[in-house]
C-alpha positions as CSV (number, residue, x, y, z in Angstrom):
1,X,-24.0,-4.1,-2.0
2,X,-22.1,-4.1,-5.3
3,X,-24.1,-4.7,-8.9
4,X,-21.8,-7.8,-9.1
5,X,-22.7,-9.3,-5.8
6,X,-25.1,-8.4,-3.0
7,X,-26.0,-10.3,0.0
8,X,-26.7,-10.4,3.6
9,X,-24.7,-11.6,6.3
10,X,-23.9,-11.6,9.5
11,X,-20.2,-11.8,11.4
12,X,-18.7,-9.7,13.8
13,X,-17.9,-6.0,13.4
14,X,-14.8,-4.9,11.7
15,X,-13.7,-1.3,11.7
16,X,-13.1,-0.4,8.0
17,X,-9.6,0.9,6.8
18,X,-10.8,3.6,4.5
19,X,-13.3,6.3,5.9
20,X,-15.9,7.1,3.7
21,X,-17.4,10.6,3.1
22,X,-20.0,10.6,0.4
23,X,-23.3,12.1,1.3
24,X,-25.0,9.2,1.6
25,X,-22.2,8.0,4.0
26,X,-21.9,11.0,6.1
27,X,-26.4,10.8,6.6
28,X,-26.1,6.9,7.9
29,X,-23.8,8.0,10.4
30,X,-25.5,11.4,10.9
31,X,-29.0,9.7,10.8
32,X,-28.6,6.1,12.6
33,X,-25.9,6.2,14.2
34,X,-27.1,4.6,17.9
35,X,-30.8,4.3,16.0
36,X,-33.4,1.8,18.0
37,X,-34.3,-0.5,14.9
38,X,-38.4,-0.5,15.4
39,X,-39.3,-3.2,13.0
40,X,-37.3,-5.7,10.2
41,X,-39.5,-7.0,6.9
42,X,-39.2,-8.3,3.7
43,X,-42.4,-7.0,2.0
44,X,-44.2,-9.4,0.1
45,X,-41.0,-11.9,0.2
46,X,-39.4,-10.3,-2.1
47,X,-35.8,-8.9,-2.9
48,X,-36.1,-6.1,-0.3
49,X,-34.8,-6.1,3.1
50,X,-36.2,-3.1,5.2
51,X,-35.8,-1.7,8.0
52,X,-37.7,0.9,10.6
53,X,-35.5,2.6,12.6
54,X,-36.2,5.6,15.2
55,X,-33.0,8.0,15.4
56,X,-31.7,8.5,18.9
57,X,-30.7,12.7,18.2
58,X,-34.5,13.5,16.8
59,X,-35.8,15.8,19.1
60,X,-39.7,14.3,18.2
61,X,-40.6,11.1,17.2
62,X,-39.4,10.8,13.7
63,X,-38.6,7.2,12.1
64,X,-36.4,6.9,9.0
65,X,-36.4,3.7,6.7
66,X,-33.3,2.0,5.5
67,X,-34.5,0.2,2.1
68,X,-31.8,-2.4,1.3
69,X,-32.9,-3.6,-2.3
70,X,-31.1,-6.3,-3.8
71,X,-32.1,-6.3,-7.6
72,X,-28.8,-7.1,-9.8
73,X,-27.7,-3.9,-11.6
74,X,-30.2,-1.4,-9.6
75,X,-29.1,-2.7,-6.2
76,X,-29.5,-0.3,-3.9
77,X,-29.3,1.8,-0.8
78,X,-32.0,4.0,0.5
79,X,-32.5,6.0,3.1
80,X,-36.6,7.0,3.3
81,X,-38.8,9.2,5.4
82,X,-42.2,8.6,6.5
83,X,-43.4,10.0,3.8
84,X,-42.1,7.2,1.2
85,X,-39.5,10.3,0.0
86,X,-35.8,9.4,-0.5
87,X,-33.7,11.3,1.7
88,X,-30.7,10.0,0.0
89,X,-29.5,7.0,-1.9
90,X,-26.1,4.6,-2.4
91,X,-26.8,5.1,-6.2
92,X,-28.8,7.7,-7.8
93,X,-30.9,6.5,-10.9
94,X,-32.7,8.7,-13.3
95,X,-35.6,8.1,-15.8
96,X,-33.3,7.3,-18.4
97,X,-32.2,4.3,-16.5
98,X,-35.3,2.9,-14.7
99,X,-39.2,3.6,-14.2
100,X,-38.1,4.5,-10.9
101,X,-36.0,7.8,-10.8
102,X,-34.4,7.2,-7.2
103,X,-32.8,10.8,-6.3
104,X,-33.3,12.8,-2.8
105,X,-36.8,14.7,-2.3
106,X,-38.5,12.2,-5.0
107,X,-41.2,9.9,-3.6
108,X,-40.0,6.5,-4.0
109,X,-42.2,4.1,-6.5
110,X,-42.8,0.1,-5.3
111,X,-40.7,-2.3,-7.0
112,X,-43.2,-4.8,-9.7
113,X,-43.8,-8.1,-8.3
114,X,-40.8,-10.4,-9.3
115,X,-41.6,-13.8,-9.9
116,X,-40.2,-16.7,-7.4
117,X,-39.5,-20.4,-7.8
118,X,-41.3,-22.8,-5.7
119,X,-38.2,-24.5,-5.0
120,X,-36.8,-21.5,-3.3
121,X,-34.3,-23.4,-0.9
122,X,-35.9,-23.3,3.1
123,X,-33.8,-22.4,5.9
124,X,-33.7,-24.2,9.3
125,X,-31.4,-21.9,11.0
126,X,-31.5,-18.0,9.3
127,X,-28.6,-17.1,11.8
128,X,-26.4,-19.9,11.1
129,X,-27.2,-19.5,7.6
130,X,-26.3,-15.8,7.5
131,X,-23.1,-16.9,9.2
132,X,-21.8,-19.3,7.0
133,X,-23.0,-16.9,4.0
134,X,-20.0,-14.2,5.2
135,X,-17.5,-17.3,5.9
136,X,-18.2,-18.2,2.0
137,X,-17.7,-14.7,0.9
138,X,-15.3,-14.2,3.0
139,X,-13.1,-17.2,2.3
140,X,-13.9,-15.9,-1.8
141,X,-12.5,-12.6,-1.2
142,X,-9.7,-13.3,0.6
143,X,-8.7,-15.8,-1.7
144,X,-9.0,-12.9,-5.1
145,X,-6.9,-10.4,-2.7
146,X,-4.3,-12.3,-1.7
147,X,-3.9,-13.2,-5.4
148,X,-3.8,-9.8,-6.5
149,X,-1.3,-8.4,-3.7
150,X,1.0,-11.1,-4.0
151,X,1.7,-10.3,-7.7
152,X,1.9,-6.8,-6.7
153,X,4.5,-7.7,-4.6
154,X,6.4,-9.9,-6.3
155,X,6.4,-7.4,-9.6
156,X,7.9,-5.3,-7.5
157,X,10.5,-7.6,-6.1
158,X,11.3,-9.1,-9.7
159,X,12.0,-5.5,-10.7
160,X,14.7,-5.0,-7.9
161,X,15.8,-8.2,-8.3
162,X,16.7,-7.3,-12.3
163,X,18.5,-4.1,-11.3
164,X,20.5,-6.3,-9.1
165,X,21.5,-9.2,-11.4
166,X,22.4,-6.4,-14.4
167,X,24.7,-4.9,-11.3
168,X,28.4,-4.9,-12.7
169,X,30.8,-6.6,-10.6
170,X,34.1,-4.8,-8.9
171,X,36.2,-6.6,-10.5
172,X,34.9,-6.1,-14.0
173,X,34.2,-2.0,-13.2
174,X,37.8,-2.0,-12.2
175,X,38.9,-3.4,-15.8
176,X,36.8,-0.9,-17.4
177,X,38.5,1.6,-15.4
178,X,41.9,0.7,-16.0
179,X,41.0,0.2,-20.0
180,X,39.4,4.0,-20.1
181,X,42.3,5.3,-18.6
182,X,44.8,3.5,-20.8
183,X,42.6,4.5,-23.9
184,X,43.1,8.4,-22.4
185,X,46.8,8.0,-22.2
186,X,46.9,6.8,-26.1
187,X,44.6,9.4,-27.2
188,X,46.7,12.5,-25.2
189,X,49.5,10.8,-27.1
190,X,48.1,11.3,-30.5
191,X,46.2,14.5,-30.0
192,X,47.9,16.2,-32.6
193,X,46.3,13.4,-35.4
194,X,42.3,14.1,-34.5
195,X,40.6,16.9,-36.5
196,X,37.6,18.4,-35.3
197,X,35.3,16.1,-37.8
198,X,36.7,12.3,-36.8
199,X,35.1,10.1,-35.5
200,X,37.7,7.6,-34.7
201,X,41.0,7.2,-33.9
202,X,43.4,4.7,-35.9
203,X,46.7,4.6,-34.1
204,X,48.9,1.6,-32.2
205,X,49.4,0.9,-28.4
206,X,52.1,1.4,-26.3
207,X,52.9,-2.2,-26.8
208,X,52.9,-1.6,-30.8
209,X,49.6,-2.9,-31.4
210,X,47.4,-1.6,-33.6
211,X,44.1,0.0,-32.1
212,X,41.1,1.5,-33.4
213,X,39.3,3.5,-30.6
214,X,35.7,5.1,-31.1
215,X,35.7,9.0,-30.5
216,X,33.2,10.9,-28.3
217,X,30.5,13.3,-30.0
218,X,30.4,17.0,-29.4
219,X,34.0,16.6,-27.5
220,X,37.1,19.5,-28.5
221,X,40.0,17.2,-29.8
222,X,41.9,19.0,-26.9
223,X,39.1,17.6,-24.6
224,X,39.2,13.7,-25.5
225,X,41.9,12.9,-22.9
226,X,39.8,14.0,-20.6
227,X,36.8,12.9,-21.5
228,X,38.4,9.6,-21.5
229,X,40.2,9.7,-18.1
230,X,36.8,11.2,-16.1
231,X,35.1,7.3,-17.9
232,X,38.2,5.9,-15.8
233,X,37.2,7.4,-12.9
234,X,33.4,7.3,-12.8
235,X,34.3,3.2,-13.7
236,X,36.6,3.1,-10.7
237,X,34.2,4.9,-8.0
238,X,31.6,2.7,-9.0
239,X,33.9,-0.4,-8.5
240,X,34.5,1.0,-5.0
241,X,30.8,1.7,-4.1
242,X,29.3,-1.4,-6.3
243,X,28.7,-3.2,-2.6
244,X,26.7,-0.4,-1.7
245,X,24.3,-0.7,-4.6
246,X,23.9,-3.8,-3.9
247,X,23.5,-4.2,-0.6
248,X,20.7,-1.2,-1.3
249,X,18.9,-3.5,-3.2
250,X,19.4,-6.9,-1.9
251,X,17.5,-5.8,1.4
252,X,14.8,-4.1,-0.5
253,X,14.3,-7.6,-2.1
254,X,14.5,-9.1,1.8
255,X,11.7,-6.2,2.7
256,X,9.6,-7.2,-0.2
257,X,10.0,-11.2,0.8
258,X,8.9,-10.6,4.1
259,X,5.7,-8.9,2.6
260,X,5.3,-11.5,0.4
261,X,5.4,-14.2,3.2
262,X,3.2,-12.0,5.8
263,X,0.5,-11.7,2.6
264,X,0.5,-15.8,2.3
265,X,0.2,-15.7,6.1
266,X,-2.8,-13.3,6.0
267,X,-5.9,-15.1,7.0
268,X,-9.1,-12.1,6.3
269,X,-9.1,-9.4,3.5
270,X,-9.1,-7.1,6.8
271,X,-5.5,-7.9,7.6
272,X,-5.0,-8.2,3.7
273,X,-6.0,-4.2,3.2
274,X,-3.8,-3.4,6.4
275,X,-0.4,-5.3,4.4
276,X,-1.4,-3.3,1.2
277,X,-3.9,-1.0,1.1
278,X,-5.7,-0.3,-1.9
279,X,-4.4,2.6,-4.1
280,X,-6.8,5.1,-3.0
281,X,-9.0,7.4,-5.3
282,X,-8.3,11.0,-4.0
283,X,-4.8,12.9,-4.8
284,X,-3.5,13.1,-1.6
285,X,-3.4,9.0,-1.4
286,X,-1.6,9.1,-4.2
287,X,1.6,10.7,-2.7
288,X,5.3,8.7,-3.2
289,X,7.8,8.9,-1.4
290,X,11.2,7.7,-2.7
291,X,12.5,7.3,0.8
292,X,10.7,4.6,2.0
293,X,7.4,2.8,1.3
294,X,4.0,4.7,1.9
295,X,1.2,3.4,3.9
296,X,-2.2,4.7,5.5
297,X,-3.7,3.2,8.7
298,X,-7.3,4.9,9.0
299,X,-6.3,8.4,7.0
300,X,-2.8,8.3,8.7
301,X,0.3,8.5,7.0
302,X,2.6,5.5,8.3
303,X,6.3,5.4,6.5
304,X,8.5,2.6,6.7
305,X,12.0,2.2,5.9
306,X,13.1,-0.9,3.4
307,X,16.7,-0.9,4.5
308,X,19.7,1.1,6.5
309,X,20.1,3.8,4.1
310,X,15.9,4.6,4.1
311,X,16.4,3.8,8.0
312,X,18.2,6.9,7.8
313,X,16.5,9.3,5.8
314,X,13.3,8.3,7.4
315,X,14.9,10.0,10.8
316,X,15.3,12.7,8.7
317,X,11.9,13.4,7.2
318,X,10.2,13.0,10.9
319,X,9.0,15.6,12.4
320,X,9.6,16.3,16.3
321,X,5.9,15.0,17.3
322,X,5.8,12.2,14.4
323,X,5.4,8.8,16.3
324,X,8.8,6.3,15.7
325,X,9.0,2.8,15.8
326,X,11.8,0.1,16.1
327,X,11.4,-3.8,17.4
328,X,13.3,-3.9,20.3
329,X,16.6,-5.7,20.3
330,X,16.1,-7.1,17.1
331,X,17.6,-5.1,13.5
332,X,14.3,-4.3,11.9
333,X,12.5,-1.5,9.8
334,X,11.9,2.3,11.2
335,X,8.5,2.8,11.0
336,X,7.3,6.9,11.2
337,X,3.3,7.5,11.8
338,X,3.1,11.2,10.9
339,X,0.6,13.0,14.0
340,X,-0.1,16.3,12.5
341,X,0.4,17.2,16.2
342,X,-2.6,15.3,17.0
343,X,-2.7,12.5,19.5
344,X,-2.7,8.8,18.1
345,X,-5.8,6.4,19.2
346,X,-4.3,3.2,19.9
347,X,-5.5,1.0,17.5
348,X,-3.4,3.1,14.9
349,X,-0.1,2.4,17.1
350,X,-0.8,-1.5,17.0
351,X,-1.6,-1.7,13.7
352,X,1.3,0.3,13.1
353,X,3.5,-1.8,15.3
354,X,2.1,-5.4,13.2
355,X,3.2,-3.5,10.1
356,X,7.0,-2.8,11.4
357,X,7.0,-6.8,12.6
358,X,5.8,-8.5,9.3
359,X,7.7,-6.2,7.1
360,X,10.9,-7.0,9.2
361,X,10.7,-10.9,9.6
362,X,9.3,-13.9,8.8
363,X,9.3,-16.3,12.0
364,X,6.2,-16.5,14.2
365,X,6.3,-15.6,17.5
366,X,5.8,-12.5,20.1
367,X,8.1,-9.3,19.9
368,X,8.1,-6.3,21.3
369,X,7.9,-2.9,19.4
370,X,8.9,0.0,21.0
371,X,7.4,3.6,20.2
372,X,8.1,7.3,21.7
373,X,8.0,10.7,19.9
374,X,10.9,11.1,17.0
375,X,12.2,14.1,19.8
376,X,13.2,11.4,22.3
377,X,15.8,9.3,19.3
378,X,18.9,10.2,19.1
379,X,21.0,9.1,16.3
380,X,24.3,7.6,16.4
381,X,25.8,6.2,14.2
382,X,23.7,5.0,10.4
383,X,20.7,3.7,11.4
384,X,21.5,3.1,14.8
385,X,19.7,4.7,17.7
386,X,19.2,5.2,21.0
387,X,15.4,6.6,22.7
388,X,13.9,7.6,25.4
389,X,10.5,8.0,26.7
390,X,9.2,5.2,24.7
391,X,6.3,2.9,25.1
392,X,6.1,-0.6,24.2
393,X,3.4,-2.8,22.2
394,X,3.8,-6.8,22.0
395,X,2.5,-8.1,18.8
396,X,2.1,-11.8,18.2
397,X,3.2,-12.6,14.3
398,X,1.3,-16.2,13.9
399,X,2.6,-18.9,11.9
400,X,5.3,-22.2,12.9
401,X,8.2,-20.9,15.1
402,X,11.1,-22.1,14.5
403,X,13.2,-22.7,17.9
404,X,17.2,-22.1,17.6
């Protein structure tokens, strides 16, 4: 029903991702949720689709219309009473917009006849045809999303993958080291030549060279040695932890590539929204987490860990009743659902469970994921685990398997 493109179809129920509470959402479900639909029409042929539906909670008989109305930028919603009175709409439209003001308590006017081709196409088969319709649209969307998540994904794996080319190397961090603290032991040997004012230093090596060597602002002369000597060491730590950096980030690029793959592998916008949900409108969505990336699975907060070190903090943020998750026997990604104490349907757990397998590898094939409270894992040493009281979801990841 969007301004852009609207359409009827038929295909088989799919549970959306995102709830939606407008007013007009919260009266459909309200209204005709497990409604007896009375009668179907398209009133004099034309670009209105309505139907007559009796509301199983009524306590009389009372029958409400829904008035689908398919008329470019006024396409529409409508729920109507008897009476030919909205009751609520998709989109409200006043009289500045249209003849026909379409707002709740306001008796609804008839649309002016529009004026149709003879060579309107006729259809055989109207179910077949509303089929393939959704298959078309379908195949369309999919296509546009997958587009637009893969570049999402691959901006943020270029951006990692930067960081981790302009990484220095040990070696070359240990030169710098050893050059900051040679420069220290020149400059403690001419501390009595620097005034406050200077800028540089113009002095010779302990070999007898002659060296000019660039002085800090805002350091005491007394203080240069030592400015110069903490360089050496910051340069020398680094040279020792470099291989953490960049082990850090090489397996945030790996997390990212199996995204990227399980987004090409994606075959509906359904499974599409489930790799990467769209970035969602109220505040709360909106939340970051440094830690890990950030999911939602039907208004549930699902975290997942991109390597080891977020493995480890993820552990960490859990709470005692928030739901973990870990392929068995295989090294994969943590994956946290946060309960709020409240008991998790199942569909949330396998969903879940898919997530923790196509952000973890690439071959197709069936795995195991194992889940329990974050209570029952006990941590011992990194990353590593062991749990208890765990249950266990097989998820098939499809695509070629490649046999050892």
């Amino acid at each position: 029903m969007t301004r852009g493109e609207s359409f009827v179809y038929i295909s088989d129920s799919v549970r959306p991702l995102q709830g939606y509470n407008a007013p007009f959402d919260k009266l459909l479900h309200s209204l005709l949720s497990a409604s007896k639909i009375l009668k179907v029409e398209t009133p004099n042929n034309d670009r209105i689709l309505r139907l007559t539906l009796a509301p199983k909670s009524a306590y009389k008989e009372k029958n409400i219309i829904l008035q689908f109305e398919f008329t470019g930028r006024h396409t529409n919603a409508i729920l109507i009473d008897e009476n030919e009175v909205v009751i609520e709409a998709l989109r409200h439209i006043d009289a500045n917009s249209s003849f026909r003001v379409i707002r709740p308590g306001v008796e609804l006017l008839s649309l002016p006849p529009y004026p149709q081709k003879d060579e309107n196409e006729k259809i055989e088969d109207i179910e077949l045809y509303l089929k393939q319709k959704y298959i078309e649209f379908e195949q369309k969307r999919t296509k546009g999303l997958k587009k637009q998540k893969l570049l999402s994904v691959a901006k943020k794996r270029d951006k990692l993958q930067k960081l981790l080319s302009k990484l220095p190397s040990a070696e070359s961090l240990a030169v710098e080291a050893k050059k900051y603290q040679n420069i220290a032991n020149i400059v403690l040997a001419n501390l009595y030549q620097i005034k406050p004012y200077d800028t540089k230093l113009k002095t010779y090596d302990f070999e007898g060279q002659e060296i000019t060597i660039k002085l800090p602002k805002g350091v005491l002369p007394n203080r240069m040695s030592e400015y110069f000597f903490n360089q050496g060491k910051r340069a020398k730590t680094k040279a020792k932890n470099v291989h953490i950096e960049e082990e850090n980030l090489s397996t945030k690029i790996n997390f990212y590539n199996n995204m990227y793959h399980a987004i090409e592998q994606a075959s509906s916008s359904h499974e599409l929204e489930l790799l990467v949900p769209k970035r969602a409108k109220s505040q709360r969505k909106k939340e970051k987490i440094k830690e890990c990336e950030l999911f939602w699975i039907d208004d549930h907060k699902v975290l997942i860990g991109r390597n080891s070190k977020e493995n480890q903090a993820l552990l960490k943020l859990a709470k005692s009743n928030d739901i973990w998750m870990h392929i068995r026997d295989i090294p994969s990604s943590h994956l946290i659902i946060k309960t709020d104490k409240q008991n998790l349907p199942d569909r949330i757990i396998e969903k879940a469970a898919k997530l923790c397998v196509d952000f973890s590898l690439t071959q197709a094939g069936d795995y195991e994921v194992d889940y329990c409270k974050r209570r029952f894992v006990k941590i011992q040493e990194g990353s590593s685990v062991e749990y208890d009281k765990y249950k266990t979801v097989r998820v098939r990841k499809e695509g070629i398997e490649i046999r050892e």
